[in-house]
mmCIF file of the N, C-alpha and C atoms, coordinates in Angstrom:
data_MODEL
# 
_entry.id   MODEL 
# 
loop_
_atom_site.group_PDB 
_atom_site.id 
_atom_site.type_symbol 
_atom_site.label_atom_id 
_atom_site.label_alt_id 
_atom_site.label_comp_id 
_atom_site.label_asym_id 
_atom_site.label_entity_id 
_atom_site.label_seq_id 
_atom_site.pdbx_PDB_ins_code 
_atom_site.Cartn_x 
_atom_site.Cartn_y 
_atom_site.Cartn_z 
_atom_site.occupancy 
_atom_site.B_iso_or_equiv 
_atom_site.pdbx_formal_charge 
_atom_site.auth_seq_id 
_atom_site.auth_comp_id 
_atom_site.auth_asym_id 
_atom_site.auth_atom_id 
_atom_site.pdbx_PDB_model_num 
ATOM 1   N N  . UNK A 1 1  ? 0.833   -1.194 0.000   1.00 0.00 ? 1  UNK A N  1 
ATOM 2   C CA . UNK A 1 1  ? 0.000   0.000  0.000   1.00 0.00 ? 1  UNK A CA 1 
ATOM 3   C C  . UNK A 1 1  ? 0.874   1.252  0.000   1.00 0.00 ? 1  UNK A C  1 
ATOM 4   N N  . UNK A 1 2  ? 2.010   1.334  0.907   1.00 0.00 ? 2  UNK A N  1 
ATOM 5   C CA . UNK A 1 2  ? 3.180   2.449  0.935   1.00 0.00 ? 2  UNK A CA 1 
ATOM 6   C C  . UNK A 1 2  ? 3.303   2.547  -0.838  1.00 0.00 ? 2  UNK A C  1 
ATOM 7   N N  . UNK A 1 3  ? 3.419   1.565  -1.114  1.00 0.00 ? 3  UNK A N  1 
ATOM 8   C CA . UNK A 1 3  ? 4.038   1.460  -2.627  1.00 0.00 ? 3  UNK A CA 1 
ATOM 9   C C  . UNK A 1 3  ? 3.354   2.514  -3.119  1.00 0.00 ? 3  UNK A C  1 
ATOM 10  N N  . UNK A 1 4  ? 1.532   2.268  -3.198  1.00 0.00 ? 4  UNK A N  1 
ATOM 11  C CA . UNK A 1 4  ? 1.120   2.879  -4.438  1.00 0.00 ? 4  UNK A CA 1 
ATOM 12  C C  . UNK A 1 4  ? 1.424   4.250  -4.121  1.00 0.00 ? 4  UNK A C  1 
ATOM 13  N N  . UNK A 1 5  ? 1.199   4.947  -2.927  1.00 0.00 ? 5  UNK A N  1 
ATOM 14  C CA . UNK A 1 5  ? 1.625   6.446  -2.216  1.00 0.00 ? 5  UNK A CA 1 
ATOM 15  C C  . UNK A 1 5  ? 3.113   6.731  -3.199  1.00 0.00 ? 5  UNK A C  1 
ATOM 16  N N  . UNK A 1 6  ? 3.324   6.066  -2.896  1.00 0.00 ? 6  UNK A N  1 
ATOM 17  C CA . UNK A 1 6  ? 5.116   6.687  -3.358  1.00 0.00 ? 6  UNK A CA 1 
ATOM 18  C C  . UNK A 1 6  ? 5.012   6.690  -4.330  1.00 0.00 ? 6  UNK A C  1 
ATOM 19  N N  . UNK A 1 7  ? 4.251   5.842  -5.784  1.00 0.00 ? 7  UNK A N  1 
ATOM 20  C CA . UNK A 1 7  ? 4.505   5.704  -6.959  1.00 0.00 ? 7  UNK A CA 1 
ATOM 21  C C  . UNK A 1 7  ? 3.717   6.839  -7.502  1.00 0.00 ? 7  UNK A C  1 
ATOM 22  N N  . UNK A 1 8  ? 2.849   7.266  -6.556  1.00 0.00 ? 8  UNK A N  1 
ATOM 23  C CA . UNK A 1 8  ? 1.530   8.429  -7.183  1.00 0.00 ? 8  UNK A CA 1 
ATOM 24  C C  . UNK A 1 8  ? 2.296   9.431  -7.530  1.00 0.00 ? 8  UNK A C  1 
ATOM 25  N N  . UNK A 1 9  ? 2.977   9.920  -5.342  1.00 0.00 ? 9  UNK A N  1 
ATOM 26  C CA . UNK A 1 9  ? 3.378   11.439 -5.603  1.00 0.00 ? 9  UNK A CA 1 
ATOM 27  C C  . UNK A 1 9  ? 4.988   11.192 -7.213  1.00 0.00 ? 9  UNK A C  1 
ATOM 28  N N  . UNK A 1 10 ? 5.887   10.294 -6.970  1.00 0.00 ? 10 UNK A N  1 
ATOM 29  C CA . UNK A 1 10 ? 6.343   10.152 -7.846  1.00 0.00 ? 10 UNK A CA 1 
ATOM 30  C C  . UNK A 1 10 ? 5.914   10.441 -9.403  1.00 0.00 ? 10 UNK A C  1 
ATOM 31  N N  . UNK A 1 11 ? 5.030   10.023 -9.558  1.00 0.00 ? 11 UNK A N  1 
ATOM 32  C CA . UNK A 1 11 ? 4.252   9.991  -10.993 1.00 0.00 ? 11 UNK A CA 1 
ATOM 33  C C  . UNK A 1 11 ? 3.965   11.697 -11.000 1.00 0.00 ? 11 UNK A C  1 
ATOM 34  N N  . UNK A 1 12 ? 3.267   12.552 -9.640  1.00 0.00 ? 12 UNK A N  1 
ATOM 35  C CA . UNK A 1 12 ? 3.125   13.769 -9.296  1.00 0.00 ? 12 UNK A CA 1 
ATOM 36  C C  . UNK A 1 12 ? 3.930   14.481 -9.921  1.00 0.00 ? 12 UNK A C  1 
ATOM 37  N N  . UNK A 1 13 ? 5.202   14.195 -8.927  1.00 0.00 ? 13 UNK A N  1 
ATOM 38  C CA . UNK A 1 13 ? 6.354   15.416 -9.112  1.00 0.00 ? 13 UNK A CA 1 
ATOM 39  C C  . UNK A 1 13 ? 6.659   15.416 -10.579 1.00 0.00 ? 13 UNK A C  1 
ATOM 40  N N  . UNK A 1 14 ? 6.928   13.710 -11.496 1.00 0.00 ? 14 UNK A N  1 
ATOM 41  C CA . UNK A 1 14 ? 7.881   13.720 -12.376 1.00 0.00 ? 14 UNK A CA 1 
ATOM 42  C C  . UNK A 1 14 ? 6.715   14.354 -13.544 1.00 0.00 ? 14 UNK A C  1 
ATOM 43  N N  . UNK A 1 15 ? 5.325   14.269 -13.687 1.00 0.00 ? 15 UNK A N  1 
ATOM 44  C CA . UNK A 1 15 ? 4.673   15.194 -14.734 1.00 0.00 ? 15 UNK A CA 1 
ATOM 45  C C  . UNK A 1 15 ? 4.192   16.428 -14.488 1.00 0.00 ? 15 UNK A C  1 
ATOM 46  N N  . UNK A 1 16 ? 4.329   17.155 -13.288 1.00 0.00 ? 16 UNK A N  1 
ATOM 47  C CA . UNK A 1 16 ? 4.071   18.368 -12.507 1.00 0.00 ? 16 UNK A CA 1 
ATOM 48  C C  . UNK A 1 16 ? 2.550   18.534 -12.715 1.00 0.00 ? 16 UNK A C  1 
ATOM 49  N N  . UNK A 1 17 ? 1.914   17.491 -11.875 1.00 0.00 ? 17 UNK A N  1 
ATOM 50  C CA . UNK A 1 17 ? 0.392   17.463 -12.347 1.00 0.00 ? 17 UNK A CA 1 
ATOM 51  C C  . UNK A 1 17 ? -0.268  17.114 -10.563 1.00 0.00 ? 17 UNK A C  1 
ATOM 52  N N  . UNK A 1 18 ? 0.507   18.585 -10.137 1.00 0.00 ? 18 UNK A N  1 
ATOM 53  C CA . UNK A 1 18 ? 0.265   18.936 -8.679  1.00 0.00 ? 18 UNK A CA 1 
ATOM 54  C C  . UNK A 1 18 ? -1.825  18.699 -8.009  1.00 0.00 ? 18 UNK A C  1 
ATOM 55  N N  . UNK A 1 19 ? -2.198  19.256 -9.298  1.00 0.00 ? 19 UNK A N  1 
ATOM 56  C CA . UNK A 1 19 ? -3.953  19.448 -8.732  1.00 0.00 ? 19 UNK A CA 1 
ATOM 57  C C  . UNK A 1 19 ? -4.350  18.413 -8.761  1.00 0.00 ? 19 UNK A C  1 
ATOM 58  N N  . UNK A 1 20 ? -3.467  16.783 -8.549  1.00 0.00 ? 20 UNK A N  1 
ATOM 59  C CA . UNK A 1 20 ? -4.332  15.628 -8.420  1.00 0.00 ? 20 UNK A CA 1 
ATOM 60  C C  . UNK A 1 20 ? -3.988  15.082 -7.173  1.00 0.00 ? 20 UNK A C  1 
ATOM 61  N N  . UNK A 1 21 ? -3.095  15.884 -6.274  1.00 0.00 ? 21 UNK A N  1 
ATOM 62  C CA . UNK A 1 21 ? -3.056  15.773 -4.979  1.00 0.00 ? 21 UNK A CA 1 
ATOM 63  C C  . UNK A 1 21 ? -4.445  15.873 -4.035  1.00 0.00 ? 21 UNK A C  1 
ATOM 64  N N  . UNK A 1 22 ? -4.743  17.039 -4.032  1.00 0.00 ? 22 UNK A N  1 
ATOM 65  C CA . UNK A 1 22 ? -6.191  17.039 -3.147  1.00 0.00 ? 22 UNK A CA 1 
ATOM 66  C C  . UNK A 1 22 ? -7.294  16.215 -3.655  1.00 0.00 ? 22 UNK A C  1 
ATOM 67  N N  . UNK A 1 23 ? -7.229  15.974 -4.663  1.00 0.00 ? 23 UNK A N  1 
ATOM 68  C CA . UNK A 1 23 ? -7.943  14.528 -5.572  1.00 0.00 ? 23 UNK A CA 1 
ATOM 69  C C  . UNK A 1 23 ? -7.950  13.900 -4.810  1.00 0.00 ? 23 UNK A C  1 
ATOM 70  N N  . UNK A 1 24 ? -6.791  13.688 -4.986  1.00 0.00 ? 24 UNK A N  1 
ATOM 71  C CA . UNK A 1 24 ? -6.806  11.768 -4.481  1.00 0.00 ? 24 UNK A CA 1 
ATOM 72  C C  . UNK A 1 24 ? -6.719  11.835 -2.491  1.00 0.00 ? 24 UNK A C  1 
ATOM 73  N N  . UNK A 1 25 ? -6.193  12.445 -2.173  1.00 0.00 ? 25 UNK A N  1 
ATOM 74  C CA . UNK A 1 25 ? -6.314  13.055 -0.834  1.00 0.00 ? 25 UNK A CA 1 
ATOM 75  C C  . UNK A 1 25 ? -7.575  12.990 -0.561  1.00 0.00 ? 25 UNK A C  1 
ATOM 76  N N  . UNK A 1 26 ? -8.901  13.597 -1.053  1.00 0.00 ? 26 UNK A N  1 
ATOM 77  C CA . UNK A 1 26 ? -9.901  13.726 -0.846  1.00 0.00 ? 26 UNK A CA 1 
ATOM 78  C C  . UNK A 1 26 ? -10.898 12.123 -1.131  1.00 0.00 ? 26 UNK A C  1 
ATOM 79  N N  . UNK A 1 27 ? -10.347 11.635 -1.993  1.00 0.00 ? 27 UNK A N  1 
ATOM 80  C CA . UNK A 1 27 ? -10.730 10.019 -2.509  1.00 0.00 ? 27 UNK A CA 1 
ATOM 81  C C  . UNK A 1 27 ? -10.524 9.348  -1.156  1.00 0.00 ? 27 UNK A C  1 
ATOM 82  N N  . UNK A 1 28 ? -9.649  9.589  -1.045  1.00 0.00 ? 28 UNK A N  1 
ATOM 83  C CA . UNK A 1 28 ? -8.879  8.340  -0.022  1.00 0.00 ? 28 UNK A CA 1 
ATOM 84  C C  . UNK A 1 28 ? -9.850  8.774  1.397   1.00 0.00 ? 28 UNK A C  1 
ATOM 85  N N  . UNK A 1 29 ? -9.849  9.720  1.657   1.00 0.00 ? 29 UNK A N  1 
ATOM 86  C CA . UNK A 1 29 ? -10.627 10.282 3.035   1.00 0.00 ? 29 UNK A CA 1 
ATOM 87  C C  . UNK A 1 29 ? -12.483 10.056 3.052   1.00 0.00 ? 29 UNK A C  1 
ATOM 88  N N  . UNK A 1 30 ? -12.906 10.715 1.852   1.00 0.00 ? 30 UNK A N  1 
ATOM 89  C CA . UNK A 1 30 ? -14.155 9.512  1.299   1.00 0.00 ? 30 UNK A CA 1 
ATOM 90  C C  . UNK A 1 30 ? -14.054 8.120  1.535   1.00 0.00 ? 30 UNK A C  1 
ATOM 91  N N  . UNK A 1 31 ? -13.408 7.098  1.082   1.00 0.00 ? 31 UNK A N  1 
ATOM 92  C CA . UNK A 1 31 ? -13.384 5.907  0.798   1.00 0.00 ? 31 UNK A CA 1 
ATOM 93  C C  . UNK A 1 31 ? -12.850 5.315  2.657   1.00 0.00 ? 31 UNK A C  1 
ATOM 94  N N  . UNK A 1 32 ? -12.460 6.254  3.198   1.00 0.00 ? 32 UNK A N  1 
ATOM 95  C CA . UNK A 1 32 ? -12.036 5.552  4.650   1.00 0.00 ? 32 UNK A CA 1 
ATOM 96  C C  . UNK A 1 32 ? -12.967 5.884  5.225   1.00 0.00 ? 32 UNK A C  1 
ATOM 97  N N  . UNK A 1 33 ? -14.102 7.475  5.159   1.00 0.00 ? 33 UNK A N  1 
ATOM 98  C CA . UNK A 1 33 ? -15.455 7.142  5.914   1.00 0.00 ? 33 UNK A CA 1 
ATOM 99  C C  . UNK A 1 33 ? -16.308 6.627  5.599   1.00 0.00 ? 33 UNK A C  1 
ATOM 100 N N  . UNK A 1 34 ? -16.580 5.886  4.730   1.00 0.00 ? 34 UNK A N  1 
ATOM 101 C CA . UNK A 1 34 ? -17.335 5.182  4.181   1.00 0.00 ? 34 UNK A CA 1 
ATOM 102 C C  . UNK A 1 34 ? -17.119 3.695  4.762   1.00 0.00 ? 34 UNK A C  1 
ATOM 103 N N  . UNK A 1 35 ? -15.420 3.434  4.898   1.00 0.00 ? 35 UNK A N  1 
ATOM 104 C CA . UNK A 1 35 ? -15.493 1.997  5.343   1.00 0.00 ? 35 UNK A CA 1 
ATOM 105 C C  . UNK A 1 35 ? -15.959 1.615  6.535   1.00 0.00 ? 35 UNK A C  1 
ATOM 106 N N  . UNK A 1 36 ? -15.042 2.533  7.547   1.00 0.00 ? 36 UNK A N  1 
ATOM 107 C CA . UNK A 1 36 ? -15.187 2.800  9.138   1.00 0.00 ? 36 UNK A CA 1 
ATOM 108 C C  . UNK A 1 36 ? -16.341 3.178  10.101  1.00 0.00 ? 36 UNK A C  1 
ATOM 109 N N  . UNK A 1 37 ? -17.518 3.755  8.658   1.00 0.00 ? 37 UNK A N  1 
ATOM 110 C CA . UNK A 1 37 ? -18.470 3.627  8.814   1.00 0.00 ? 37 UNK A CA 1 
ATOM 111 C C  . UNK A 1 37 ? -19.793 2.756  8.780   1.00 0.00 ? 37 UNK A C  1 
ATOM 112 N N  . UNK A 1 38 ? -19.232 1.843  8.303   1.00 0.00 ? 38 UNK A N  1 
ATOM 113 C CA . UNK A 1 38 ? -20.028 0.658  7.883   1.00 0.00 ? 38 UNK A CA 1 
ATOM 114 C C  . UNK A 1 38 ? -20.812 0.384  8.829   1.00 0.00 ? 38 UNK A C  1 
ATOM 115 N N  . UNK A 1 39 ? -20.355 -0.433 10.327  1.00 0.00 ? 39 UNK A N  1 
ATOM 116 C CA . UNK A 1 39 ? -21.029 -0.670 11.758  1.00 0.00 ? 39 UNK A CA 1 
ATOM 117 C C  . UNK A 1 39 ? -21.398 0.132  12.483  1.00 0.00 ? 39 UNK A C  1 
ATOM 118 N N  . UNK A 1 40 ? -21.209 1.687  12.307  1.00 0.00 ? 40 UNK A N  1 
ATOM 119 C CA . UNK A 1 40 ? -21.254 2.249  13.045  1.00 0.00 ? 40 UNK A CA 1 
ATOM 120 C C  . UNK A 1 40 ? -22.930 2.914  13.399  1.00 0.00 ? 40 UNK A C  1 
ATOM 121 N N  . UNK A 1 41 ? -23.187 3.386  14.420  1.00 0.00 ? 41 UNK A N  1 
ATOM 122 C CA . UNK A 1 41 ? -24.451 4.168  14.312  1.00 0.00 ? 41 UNK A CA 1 
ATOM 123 C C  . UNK A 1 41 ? -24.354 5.260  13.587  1.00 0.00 ? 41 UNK A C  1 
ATOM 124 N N  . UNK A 1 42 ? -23.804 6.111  13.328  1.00 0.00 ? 42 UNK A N  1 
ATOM 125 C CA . UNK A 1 42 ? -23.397 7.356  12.271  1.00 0.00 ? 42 UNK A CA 1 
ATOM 126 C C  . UNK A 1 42 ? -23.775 7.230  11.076  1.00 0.00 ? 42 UNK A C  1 
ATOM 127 N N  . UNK A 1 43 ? -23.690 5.639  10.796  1.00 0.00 ? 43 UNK A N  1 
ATOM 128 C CA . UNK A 1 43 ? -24.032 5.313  9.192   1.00 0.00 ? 43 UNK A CA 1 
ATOM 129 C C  . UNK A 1 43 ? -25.021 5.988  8.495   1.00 0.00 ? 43 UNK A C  1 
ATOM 130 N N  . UNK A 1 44 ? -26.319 5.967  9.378   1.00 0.00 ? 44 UNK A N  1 
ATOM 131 C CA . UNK A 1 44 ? -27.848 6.475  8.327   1.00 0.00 ? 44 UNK A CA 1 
ATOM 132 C C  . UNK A 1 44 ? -27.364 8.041  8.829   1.00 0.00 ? 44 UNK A C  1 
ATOM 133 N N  . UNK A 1 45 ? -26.566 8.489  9.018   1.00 0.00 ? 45 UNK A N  1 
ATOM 134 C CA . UNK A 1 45 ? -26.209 9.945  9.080   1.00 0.00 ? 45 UNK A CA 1 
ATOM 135 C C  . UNK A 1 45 ? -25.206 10.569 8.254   1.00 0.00 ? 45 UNK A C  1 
ATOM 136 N N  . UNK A 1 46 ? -24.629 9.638  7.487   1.00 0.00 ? 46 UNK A N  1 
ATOM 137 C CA . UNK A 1 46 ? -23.246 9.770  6.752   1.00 0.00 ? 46 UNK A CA 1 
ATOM 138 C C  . UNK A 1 46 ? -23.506 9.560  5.433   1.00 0.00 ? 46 UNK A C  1 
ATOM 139 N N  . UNK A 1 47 ? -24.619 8.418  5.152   1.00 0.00 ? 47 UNK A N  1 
ATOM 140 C CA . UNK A 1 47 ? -25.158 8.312  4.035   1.00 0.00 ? 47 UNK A CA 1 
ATOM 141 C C  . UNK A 1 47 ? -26.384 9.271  3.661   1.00 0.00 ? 47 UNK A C  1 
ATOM 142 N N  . UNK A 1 48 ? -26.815 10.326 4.285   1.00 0.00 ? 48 UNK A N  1 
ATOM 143 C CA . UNK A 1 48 ? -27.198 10.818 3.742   1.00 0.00 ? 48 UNK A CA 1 
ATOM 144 C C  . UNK A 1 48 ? -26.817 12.377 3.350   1.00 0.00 ? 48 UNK A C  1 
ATOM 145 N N  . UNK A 1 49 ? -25.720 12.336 2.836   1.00 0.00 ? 49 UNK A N  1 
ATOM 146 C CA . UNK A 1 49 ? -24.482 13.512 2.883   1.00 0.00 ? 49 UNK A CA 1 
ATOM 147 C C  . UNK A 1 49 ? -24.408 13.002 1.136   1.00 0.00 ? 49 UNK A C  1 
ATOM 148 N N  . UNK A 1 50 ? -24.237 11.929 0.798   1.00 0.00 ? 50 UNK A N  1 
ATOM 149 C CA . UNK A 1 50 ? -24.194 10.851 -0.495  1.00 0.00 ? 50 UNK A CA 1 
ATOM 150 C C  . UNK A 1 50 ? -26.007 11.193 -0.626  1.00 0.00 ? 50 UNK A C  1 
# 
């Protein structure tokens, strides 16, 4: 998982295609409340934001 991080910003720096940082930053932070949210009671409160 370190891998793909390193290969991104890599891929980042070496085409200077900086504005897909908060992209994927923002993907990744979506996709972790969504998981962590699964069991939680918060859920029917989180899904309706989606």
């Amino acid at each position: 998982m370190l891998e793909l991080f390193k290969d991104f910003f890599m891929f980042v720096r070496a085409r200077k295609k900086f504005w897909m940082v908060p992209l994927f930053v923002t993907l990744v932070m979506l996709g972790a409340l969504v998981v962590f949210s699964q069991g939680s009671a918060f859920a029917p409160f989180i899904y309706t934001l989606f």
